[in-house]
N, C-alpha and C positions, 0 to 999 in steps of 0.2 A: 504494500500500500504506500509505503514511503516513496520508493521508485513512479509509480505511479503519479502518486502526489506529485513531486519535483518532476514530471517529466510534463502534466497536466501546466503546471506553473511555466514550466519552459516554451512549453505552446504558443501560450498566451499573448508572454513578453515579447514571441519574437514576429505573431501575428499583430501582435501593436504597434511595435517596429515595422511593420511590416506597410499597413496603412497608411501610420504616419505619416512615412515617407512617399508612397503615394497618390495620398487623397488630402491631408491634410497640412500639408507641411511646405504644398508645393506652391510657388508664384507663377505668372507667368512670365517669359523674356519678353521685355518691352524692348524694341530698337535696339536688340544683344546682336541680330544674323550681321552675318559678314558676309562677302563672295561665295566663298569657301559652302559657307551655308547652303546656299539658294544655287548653285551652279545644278543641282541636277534640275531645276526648273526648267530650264531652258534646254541644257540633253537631253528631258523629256519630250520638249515639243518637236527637235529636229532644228532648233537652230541653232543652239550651240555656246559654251558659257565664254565662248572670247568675247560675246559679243557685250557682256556685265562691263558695265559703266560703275554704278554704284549699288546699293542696297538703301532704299529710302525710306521705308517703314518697314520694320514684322512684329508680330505679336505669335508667340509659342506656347499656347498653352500649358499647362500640368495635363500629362494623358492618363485618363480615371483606368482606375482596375478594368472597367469593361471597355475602354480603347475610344471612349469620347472626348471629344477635344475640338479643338479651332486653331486652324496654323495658317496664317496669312502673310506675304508678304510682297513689299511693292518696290521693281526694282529698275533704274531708269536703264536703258538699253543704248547702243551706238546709232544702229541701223537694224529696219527690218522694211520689208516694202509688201505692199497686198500683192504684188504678182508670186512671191515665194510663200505666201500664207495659200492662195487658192491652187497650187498645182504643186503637185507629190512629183517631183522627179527619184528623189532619193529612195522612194521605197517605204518612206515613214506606217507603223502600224496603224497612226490614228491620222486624224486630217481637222484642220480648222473649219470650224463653221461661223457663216457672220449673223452678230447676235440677233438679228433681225428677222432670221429664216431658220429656226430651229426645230431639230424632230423631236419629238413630244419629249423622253425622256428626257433628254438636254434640257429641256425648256423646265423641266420639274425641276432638275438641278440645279440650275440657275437661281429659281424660286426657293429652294432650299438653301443652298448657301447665303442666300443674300438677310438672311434673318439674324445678323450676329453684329449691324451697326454698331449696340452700344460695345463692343468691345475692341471694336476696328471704325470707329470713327473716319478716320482716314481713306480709307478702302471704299470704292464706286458703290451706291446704292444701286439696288436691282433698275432702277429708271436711268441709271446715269449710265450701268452696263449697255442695255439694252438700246443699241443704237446701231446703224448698217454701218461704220466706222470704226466697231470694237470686235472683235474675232474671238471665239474661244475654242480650246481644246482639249475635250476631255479626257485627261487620262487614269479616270477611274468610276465608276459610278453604282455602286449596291443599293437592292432596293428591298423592301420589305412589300413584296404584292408588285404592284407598281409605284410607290411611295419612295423617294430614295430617303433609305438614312443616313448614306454616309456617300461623299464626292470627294474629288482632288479635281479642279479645275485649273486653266491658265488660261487667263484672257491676256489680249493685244491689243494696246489701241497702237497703233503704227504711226498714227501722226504727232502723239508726245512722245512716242519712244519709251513707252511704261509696258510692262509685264508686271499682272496683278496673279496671283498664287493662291490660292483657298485651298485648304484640306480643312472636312469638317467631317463627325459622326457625334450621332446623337442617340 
């Protein structure tokens, strides 16, 4: 019973620990990313991280035990032009779509990710996305039903030379 005791106790201590660290304990990184950080954004989409200028806003949430979170970040680019956004020469898996003309589940994604203003201020409201001048590409999208819970988006606006970044699950 003693063993038991002390092993019950040890459980406990180290599922407390365990929590703590994290659900409780965690902050989020305000304006912490660097290049380094956000380079596979852009290896994601097929243009490529020479093209990182700087890192202008992110927000990194604490990721909850069940893998909820909000990862945002907004990063100014050199060059990007709409002829290399609408045609795949390179073979790329996914493809930009302009935010104007979306297939249904993109269009849900969209509407999903865009419900986290208060903690990205900074970051395009779903009406400031949604315009035939901003592109995005998705490279990831789960759904519950048809519902998404959880996205990794990258939108484009080509004429500020900004790459905006979401990953959300909820």
């Amino acid at each position: 019973m003693v063993w038991g005791g002390l092993s019950l106790v040890g459980v406990i201590i180290i599922a407390f620990f365990f929590f703590y660290s994290t659900e409780i304990n965690n902050e989020p990184l305000v304006d912490k990313a660097t290049r380094e950080d956000v380079r596979f954004v852009l290896n994601w989409c097929g243009l490529g991280d020479q093209r990182i200028e700087k890192v202008l806003k992110s927000y990194v949430s604490p990721h909850s035990f069940t893998g909820d979170h909000l990862d945002a970040y907004s990063i100014k680019i050199t060059d990007v032009t709409i002829n290399e956004l609408i045609t795949n020469t390179d073979n790329r898996p996914g493809e930009w779509y302009r935010m104007d003309s979306l297939p249904t589940v993109l269009n849900e994604a969209v509407t999903f990710v865009g419900g986290w203003q208060h903690e990205t201020p900074w970051f395009p409201t779903e009406e400031e996305l949604r315009k035939k001048d901003i592109y995005v590409y998705p490279w990831s999208i789960y759904c519950h039903g048809v519902t998404p819970s959880a996205a990794e988006l990258i939108f484009v606006n080509p004429k500020d030379k900004i790459i905006y970044y979401v990953s959300a699950q909820m």
